[in-house]
VODOKOL-984926 format. One record per residue (C-alpha): x, y, z. Coordinates in steps of 0.02 Angstrom, whole numbers, padded with zeros to 5 digits, always signed. Each point is the difference from the previous one (the first is absolute). Example, Ala and Ser with C-alpha at 12.3 -4.5 7.8 and 13.67 -1.06 7.14 Angstrom:
<sites>
+00615-00225+00390/+00069+00172-00033/
</sites>
This chain:
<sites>
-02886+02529+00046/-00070+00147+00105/-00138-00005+00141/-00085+00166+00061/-00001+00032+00187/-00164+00070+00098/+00107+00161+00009/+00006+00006-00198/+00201-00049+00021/+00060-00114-00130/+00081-00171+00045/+00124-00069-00145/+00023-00202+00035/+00052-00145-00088/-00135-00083-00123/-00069-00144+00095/+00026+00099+00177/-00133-00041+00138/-00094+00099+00134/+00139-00051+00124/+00152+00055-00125/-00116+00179-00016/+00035-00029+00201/+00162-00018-00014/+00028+00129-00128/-00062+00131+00122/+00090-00053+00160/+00056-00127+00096/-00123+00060+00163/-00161-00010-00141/+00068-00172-00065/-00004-00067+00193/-00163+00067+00048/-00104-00047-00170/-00148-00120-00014/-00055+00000-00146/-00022+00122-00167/-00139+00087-00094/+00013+00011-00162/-00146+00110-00100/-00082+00004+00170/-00018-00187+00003/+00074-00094+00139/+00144-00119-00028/+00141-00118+00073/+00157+00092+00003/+00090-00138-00101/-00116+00040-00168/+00080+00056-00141/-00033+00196-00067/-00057+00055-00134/+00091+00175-00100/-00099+00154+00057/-00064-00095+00170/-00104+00126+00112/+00112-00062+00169/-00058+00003+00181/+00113-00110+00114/-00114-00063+00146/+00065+00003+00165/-00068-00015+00186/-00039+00154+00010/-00130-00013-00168/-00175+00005-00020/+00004-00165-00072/+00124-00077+00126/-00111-00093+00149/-00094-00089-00139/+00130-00068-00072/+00080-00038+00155/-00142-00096+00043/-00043-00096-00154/+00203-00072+00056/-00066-00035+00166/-00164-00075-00053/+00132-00124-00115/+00098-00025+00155/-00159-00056+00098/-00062-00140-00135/+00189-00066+00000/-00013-00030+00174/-00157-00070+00026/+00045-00133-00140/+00153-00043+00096/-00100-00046+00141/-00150-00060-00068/+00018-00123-00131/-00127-00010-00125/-00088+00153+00030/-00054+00110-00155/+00030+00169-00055/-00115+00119-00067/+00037+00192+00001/+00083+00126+00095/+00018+00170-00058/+00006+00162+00102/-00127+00107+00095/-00030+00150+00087/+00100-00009+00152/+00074-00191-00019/-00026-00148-00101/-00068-00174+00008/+00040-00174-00085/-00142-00114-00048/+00005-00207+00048/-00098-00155-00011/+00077-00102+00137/+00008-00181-00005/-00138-00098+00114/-00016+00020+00145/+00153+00124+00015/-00076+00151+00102/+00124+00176+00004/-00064+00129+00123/+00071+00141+00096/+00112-00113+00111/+00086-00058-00144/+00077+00166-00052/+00180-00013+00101/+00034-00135-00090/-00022+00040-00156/+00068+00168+00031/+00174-00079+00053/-00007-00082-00164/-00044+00162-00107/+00163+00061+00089/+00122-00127-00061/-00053+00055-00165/-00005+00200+00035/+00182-00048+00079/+00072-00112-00156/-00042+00162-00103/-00057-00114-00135/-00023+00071-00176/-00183+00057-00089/+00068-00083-00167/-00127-00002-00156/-00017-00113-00131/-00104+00023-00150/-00079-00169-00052/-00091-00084-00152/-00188-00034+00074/+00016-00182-00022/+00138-00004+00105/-00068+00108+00136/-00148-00123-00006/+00114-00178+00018/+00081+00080+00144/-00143+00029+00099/-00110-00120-00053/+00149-00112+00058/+00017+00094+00156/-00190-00035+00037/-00044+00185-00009/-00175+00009-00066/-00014+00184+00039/+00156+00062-00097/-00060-00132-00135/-00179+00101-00004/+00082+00158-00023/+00097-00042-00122/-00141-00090-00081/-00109+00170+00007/+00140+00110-00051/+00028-00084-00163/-00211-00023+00001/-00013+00179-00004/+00109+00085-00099/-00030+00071-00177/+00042-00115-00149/+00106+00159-00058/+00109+00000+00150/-00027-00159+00062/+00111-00081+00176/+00151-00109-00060/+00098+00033+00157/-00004+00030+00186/+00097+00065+00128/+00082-00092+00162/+00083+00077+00132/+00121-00106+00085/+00070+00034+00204/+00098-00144+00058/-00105-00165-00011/-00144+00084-00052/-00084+00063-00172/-00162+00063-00021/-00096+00060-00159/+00019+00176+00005/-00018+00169-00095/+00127+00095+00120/+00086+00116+00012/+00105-00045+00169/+00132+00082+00092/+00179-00078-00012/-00004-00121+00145/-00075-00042+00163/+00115+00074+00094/-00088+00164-00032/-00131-00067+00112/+00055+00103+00169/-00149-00063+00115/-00151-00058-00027/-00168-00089+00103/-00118-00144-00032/-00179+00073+00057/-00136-00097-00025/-00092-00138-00114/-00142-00008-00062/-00105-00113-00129/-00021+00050-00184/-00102-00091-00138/+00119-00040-00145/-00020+00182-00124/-00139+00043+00129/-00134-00115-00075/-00094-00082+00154/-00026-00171-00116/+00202+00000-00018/+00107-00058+00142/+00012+00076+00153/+00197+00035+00023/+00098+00058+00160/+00068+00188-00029/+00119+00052+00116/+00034+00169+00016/+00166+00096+00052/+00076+00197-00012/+00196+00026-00052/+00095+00169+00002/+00176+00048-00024/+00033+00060+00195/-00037-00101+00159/-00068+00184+00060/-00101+00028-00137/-00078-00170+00036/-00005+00024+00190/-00115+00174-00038/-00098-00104-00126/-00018-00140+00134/-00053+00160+00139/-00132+00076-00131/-00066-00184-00026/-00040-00014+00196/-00075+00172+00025/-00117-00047-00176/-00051-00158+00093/-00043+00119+00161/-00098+00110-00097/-00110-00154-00110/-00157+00059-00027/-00049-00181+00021/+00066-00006+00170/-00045+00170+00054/-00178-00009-00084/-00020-00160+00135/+00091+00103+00152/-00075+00145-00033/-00200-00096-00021/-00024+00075-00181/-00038-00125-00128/+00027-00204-00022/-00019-00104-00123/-00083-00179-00027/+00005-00143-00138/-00166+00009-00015/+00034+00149-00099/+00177+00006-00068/+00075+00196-00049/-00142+00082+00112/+00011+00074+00147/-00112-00012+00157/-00021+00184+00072/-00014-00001+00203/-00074+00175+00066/+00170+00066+00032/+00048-00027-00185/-00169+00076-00056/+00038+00131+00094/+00145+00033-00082/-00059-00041-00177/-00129+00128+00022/+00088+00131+00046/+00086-00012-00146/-00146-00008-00103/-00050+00155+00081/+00162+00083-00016/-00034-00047-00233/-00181+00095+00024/+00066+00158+00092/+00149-00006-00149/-00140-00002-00149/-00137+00082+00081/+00079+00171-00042/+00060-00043-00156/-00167-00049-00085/-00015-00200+00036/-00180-00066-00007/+00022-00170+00087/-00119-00143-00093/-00001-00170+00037/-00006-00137-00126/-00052-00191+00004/+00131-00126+00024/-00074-00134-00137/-00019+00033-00191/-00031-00082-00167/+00145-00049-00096/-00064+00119-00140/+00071+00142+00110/+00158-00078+00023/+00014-00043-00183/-00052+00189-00046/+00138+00048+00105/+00157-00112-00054/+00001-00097+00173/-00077-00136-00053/+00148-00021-00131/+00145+00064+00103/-00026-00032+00178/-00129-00146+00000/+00115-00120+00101/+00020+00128+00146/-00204+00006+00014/-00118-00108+00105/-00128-00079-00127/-00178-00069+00013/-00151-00024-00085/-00203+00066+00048/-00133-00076-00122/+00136-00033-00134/+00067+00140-00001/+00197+00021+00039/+00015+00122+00141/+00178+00072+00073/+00026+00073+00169/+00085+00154-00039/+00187+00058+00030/-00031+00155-00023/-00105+00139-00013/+00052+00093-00154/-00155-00094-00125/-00132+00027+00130/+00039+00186+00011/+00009-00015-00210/-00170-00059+00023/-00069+00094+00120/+00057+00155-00093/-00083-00065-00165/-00166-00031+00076/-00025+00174+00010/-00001+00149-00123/+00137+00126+00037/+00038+00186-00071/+00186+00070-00009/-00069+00115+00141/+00001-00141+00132/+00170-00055-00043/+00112-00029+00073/-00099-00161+00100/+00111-00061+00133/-00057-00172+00071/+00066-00070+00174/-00019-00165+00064/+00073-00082+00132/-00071-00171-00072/+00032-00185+00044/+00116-00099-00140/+00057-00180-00029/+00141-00044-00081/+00047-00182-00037/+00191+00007+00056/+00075-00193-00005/+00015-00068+00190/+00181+00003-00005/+00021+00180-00022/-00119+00043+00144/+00094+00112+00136/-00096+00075+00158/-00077+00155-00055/+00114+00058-00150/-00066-00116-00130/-00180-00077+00040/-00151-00047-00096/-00136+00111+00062/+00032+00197+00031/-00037+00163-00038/+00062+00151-00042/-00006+00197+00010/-00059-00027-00165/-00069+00159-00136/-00021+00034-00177/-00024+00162-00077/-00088+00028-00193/+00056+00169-00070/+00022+00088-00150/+00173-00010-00103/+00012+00185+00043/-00004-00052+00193/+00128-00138+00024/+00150+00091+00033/-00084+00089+00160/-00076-00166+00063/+00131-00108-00017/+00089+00147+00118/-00128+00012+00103/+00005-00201+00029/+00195+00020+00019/-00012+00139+00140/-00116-00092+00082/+00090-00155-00002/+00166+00089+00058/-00119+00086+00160/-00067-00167+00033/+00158-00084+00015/+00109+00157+00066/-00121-00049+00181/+00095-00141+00028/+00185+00068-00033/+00050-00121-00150/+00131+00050-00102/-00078-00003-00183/+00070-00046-00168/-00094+00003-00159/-00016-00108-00154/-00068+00001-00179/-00056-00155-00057/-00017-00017-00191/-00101-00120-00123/+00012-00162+00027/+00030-00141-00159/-00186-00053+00072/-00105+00142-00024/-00150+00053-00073/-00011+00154-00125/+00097+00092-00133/+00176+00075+00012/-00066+00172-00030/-00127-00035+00151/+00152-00059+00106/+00114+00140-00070/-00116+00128+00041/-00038-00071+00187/+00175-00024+00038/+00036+00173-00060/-00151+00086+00123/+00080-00083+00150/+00161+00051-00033/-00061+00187-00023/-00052-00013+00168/+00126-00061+00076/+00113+00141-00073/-00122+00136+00049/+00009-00047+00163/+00204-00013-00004/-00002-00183+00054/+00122-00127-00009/-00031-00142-00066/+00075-00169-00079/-00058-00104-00131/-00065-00189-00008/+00002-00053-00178/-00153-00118-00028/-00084+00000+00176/-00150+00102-00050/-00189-00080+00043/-00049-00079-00160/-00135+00139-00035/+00117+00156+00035/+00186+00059+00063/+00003+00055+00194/+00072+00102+00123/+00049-00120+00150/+00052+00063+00190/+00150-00108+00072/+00022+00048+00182/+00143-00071+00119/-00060-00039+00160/+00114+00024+00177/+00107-00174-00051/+00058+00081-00175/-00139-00123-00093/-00090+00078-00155/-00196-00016-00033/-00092+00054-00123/-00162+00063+00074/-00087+00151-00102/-00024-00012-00180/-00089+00121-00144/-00030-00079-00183/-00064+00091-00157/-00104-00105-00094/-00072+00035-00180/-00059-00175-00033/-00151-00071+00130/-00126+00172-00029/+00021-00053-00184/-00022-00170+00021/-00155+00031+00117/-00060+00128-00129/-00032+00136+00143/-00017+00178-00088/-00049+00179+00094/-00096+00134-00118/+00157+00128-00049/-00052+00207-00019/-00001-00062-00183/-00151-00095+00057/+00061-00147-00077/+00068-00176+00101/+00184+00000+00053/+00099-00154+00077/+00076+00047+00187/+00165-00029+00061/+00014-00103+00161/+00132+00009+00145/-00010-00139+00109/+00101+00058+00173/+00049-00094+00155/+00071+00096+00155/+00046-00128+00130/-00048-00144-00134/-00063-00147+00085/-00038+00021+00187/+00039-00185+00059/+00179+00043-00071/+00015+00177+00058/-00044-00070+00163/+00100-00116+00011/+00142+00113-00046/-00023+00107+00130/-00007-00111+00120/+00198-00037-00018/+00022+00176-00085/-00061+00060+00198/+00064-00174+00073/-00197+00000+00073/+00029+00170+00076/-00129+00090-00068/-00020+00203+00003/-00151+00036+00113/-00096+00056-00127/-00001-00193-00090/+00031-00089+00157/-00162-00142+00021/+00015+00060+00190/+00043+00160+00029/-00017-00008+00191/-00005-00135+00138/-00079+00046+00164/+00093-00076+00135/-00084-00001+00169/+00103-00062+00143/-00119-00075+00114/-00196-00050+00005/-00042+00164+00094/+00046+00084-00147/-00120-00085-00128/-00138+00127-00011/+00110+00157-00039/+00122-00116-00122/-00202-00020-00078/-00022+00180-00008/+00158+00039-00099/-00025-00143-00103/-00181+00073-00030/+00075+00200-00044/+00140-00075-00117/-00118-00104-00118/-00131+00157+00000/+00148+00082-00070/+00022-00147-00129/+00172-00064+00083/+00035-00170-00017/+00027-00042+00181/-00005-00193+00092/-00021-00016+00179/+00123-00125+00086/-00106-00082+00155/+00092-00142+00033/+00056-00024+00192/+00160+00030-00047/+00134+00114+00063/+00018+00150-00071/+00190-00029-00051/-00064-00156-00103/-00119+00099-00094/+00093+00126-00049/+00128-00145-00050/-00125-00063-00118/-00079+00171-00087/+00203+00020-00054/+00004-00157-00072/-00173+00028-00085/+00075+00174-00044/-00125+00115+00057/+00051+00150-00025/-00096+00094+00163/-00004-00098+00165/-00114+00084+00135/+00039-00072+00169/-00141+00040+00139/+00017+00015+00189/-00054+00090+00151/+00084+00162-00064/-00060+00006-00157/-00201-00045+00039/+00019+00129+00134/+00044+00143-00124/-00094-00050-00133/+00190-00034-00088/+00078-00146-00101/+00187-00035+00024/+00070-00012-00186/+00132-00138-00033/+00061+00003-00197/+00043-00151-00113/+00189-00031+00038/+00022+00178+00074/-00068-00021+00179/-00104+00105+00125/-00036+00178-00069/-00089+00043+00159/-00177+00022+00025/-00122+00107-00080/-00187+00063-00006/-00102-00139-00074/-00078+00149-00138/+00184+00050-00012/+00064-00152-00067/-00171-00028-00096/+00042+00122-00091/+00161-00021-00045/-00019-00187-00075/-00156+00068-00117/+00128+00162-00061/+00142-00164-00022/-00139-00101-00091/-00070+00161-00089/+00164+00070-00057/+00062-00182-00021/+00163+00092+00086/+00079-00147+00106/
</sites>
């Protein structure tokens, strides 16, 4: 038989051969080092058989694919030691994820694992990483897989099982399943896995947590325990080092140090805003009207409750209706709205509109509520009430191609201020959509015009496109190497028709618009939140929520500390005055913890000359200055949005 290499290089092997004799076959040095085998592109164990004319990739450390798999073993490893030491506990899942992996159990009563427990199990995960036990897999009739762990007392595998067979077609329907074996223990399994544990080169127990049983809050609640695994103890040492400066620059935490935002259970995924945090939320806000200002934006403002009619009109109420906050006024079903894109629809229909006036560009930086499940709550990234730098445009089909630029250049100048590196993706129709394949074909094909005229690169994301139209989305990686995606333009064909909203073409005769919908920063809770770690709370002066702290060093400097105070605000500085009886070496202590960027410490010298002695935010004394001197340079920072 013959396999073809990635390099297009034919492999002759025996009929029957495996991914680890194509190994073998190669070298010696390749047969040592492989994990595993892809075959067509899909991943497999190295001991499956090949078929003639096999598309080959051996996997190795070094691959794409090659932590995930590692840590699928390790996540295997992990359930056979916890069963070893606790007897009668069940098994649910554990599969990979970004970064790590976890293993699901439901302990038995009154058995408790936490954080303290991790040593020990972790000196049991190593006398199986050590033993270099075997991933062996067995392909079983269903009833058999069933008696085992039914007899095992397994419900979970039993359910899955159960569902699999459930679920599948009665023209391919589930006779067998797969169980991967490592030393004493087998699980139910789809695989692939690498050889044996003793690929496992280090690895770390983090954290647990709880998680209901397939994430249903009426299920059980089970004990997840969460761990990371890589082939090098350095590569898991940097891992570990990136983990502890991520945990120094949580929002959550910082958001608390810093006296932005908290939140409260009286209102779970929303965020309370102190005035430091409004401060900085507005100037944000400000910052998204002096972008779209100059490029055309009228800024409306919407309400925040509507009749499901709307929501029905626009697909919503089909598609999304479990993310929405429902209620009811005079027996009528009402929705708060998630977003803004219907009431714009309708705001836009309510009036009569000529070809003349478009394109109509509508901002609104309006309030939204999402229902997101408790579970998947976290700080300011994913919350229940936001908003966003939210705008839709309605054009002519002659006028997409420069709007959806124009939305892109503004999205890369929006995001260019804060220094993120910026990658681009397409996201196509999804299975769940709305509208015909000529609609979609046609929408795809605009965005993808732009892009090219623009020479941008770009990837693709089969399938991830809103339900109403495809999208351009903005991934940005922040100072710790993690990828967001913030800014977002989507062409959509479907809701003007749906609404019925026409303008009166030179043909004098009703036309449908095209609408963009466009996000820059996307939601400001989360774009907030991602700068604080992006900046580690170290704000440029131009967003910082206090851009100066007066710092006088005794009582018989109060009135003059008063008087700069007075000329900074005039000059719309965001300035706090520090009166505490304090020394001066304590205050300036705490404005660098509070991470002002400007300290302004006041004595003798300084009220005498009418001066301010400038200290900066980790840099030190900078000497001191004419109070109208340094005035003026923190409104050309702020203006210029330069430091």
């Amino acid at each position: 038989m013959k396999a073809l290499l990635p390099d297009g290089t034919e492999l002759q092997l025996e009929d029957g051969a495996t991914g680890a004799d194509a190994a073998a076959a190669i070298g010696a040095g390749l047969a040592r080092a492989a994990l595993a085998v892809k075959v067509d592109g899909q991943l497999r164990d190295l001991t499956a058989p090949l078929h003639d004319g096999a598309r080959l990739e051996i996997v190795t450390p070094s691959s794409d694919d090659a932590l995930d798999l590692l840590r699928h073993d390790a996540a295997h490893v992990l359930a056979a030691a916890v069963m070893e030491l606790y007897p009668g506990v069940k098994i649910s899942i554990g599969p990979p994820i970004q970064d790590g992996f976890y293993y699901d159990f439901e302990f038995p009563d009154g058995v408790t694992v936490s954080d303290a427990d991790f040593e020990r199990i972790e000196q049991k995960m190593r006398e199986h990483i050590k033993a270099d036990e075997r991933f062996a897999r067995e392909d079983v009739a269903v009833g058999e897989a069933l008696e085992r762990f039914v007899r095992d007392d397994q419900p979970y595998k039993v359910e899955l099982i159960e569902d699999l067979v459930r679920n599948a077609s009665a023209d391919d329907p589930v006779e067998t399943v797969s169980l991967y074996t490592n030393g004493p223990f087998t699980d139910l399994c789809r695989g692939p896995h690498g050889p044996g544990t003793k690929r496992i080169k280090a690895f770390k127990l983090q954290s647990v947590a709880g998680a209901y049983w397939r994430g249903d809050a009426r299920r059980t609640m089970l004990t997840r325990i969460y761990g990371t695994a890589f082939f090098s103890k350095d590569d898991l040492a940097a891992h570990l080092e990136r983990l502890e400066e991520a945990k120094a620059r949580d929002h959550r935490k910082l958001g608390r140090e810093l006296k932005l935002f908290q939140f409260s259970a009286v209102s779970p995924g929303s965020a309370f805003w102190l005035p430091r945090g409004a401060k900085l939320w507005n100037s944000l806000v400000a910052f998204t009207r002096e972008m779209n200002e100059p490029r055309g934006y009228d800024e409306v403002k919407t309400p925040q409750i509507y009749d499901s009619e709307l929501w029905k009109t626009s697909g919503h109420w089909g598609k999304y209706k479990e993310n929405m906050f429902l209620t009811a006024a005079e027996e009528r079903d009402m929705a708060v709205k998630p977003m803004n894109c219907p009431g714009h629809c309708q705001l836009f229909g309510m009036q009569r509109h000529s070809y003349r006036e478009l394109p109509i560009r509508y901002s609104e930086p309006g309030l939204l509520h999402r229902y997101e499940p408790s579970g998947t709550l976290h700080g300011l990234l994913r919350v229940r009430h936001f908003a966003q730098d939210d705008a839709h445009i309605f054009c002519t089909e002659e006028q997409v191609q420069d709007e959806v630029i124009g939305c892109l250049d503004l999205i890369f100048e929006t995001l260019g201020r804060f220094e993120f590196d910026i990658d681009i993706e397409l996201s196509t129709r999804p299975e769940n959509r709305i509208g015909s394949d000529e609609m979609w074909d046609r929408a795809e094909g605009k965005l993808i015009e732009a892009l090219r005229h623009q020479g941008l690169d770009y990837r693709v994301n089969e399938g991830d496109g809103a339900f109403y139209g495809p999208k351009i989305d903005f991934h940005v990686t922040d100072s710790l190497g993690r990828s967001w995606q913030l800014g977002t333009v989507q062409l959509d064909y479907s809701m003007p028709a749906r609404f019925g909203l026409t303008y009166v073409g030179a043909d004098d005769r009703e036309h449908t618009p095209v609408m963009i919908h466009r996000a820059a920063m996307g939601s400001y809770e989360r774009f907030i939140g991602m700068l604080i770690e992006h900046y580690a709370g170290e704000f440029p002066v131009w967003l910082a929520p206090v851009q100066v702290a007066v710092l006088p060093i005794a009582d018989r400097h109060a009135d003059y500390a008063s008087e700069v105070v007075a000329q900074l605000r005039a000059a719309r500085v965001r300035v706090e005055l520090d009166e505490r009886t304090e020394s001066v070496g304590r205050k300036i202590r705490d404005a660098e913890l509070q991470k002002i960027p400007y300290m302004l410490v006041l004595g003798d010298r300084e009220q005498e000359a009418g001066q301010v002695a400038v200290r900066r935010h980790r840099e030190g004394d900078e000497g001191s200055v004419a109070l109208a001197d340094f005035v003026a340079r923190v409104v050309r920072e702020t203006r210029e949005r330069s430091a």
